[in-house]
N, C-alpha and C positions, 0 to 999 in steps of 0.2 A: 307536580309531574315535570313543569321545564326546568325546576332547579335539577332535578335527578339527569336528566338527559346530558347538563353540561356536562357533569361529572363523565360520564359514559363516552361521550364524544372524544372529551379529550384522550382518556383511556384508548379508544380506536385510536387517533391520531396520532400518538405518540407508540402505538404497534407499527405500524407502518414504518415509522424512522426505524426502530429496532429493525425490521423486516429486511433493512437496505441492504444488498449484497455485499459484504466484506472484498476489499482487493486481498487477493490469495499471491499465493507464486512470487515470485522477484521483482513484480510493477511493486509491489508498496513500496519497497523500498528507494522507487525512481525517483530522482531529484529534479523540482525545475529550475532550480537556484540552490548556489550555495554558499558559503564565507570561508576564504582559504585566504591565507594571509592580510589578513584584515581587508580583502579585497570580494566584492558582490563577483561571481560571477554564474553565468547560464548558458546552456548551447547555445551554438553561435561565435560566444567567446572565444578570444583567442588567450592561452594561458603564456605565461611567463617562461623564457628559454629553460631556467631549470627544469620544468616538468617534463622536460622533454627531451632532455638527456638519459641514458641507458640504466642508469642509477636507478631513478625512476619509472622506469618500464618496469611493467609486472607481466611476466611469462609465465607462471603457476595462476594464471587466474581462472581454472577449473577448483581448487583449493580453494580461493575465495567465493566459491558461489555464481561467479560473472560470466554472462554469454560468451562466447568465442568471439573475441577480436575480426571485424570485417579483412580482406586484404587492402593494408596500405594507413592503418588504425592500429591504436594498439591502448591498455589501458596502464594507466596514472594513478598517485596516492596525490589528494591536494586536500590537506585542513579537514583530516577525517572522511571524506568522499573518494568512492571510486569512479573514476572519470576517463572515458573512451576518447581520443583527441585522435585527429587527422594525422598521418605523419607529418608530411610535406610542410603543412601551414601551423600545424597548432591549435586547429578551432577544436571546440568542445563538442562533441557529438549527442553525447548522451549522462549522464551522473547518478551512480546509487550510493546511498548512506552506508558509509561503514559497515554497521549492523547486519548486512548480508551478509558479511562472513559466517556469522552465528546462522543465519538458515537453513534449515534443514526440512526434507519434505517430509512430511508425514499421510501415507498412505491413506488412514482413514479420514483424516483431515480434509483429501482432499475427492473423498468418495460420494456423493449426493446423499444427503439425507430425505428421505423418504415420510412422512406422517400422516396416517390414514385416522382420522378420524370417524366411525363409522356414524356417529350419532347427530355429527356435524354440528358437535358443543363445543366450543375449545372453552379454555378455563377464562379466558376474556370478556368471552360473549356471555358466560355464564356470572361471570361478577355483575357485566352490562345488566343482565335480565337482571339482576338482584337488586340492584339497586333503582327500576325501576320499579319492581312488584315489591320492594322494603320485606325480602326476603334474605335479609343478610342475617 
């Protein structure tokens, strides 16, 4: 009977990690570090004069996916990241991956999922019982 329960347990336990809420929306994509010319950096940072020439400024950044620019901010392309910087000084505010560009929202995606089990078996608890009572 306690071999069977390992089995079982872990089965629970490892539902729960499944269970964990997925980041949705544009946080996945936030960065807390990232490698832009062979250089570490994270908000806070202050990036290099080039980024922060006009060149550099991204004014379509509704097209990429990215929140609107605070006043006095504005966002940056650095080694695949898009990166919000302070005007004045340069510091790094904020960083999302590339990959938001490709984003897109998907309505049902982002709708709750609802599952009413009326008998209050799910298919888990029902393996669990089985392999207790060696009804598999």
């Amino acid at each position: 009977m306690k071999s069977k329960l390992l089995p079982c347990a872990l089965l629970l336990a490892t539902s729960f990690a499944w269970a964990a809420p997925a980041t949705t929306g544009i946080d996945q994509y936030e960065l807390k570090s990232f490698i832009a010319d062979f250089t570490h950096f994270k908000p806070g940072d202050t990036v290099p004069q080039m980024y922060r020439t006009d060149e550099y400024n991204i004014k379509q950044w509704k097209l990429r996916n990215l929140p609107a620019p605070d006043a006095g901010t504005h966002w940056t392309y650095m080694g695949g990241a898009y990166v919000l910087i302070n005007d004045t000084d340069g510091k790094i505010i904020k960083a999302y991956d590339g990959e938001i560009f490709y984003h897109r929202i998907d309505k049902k995606a982002h709708s709750p999922l609802i599952i009413i089990d009326k008998k209050a078996h799910s298919p888990l608890r029902r393996v669990c019982l089985a392999l207790i009572t060696d009804n598999l």
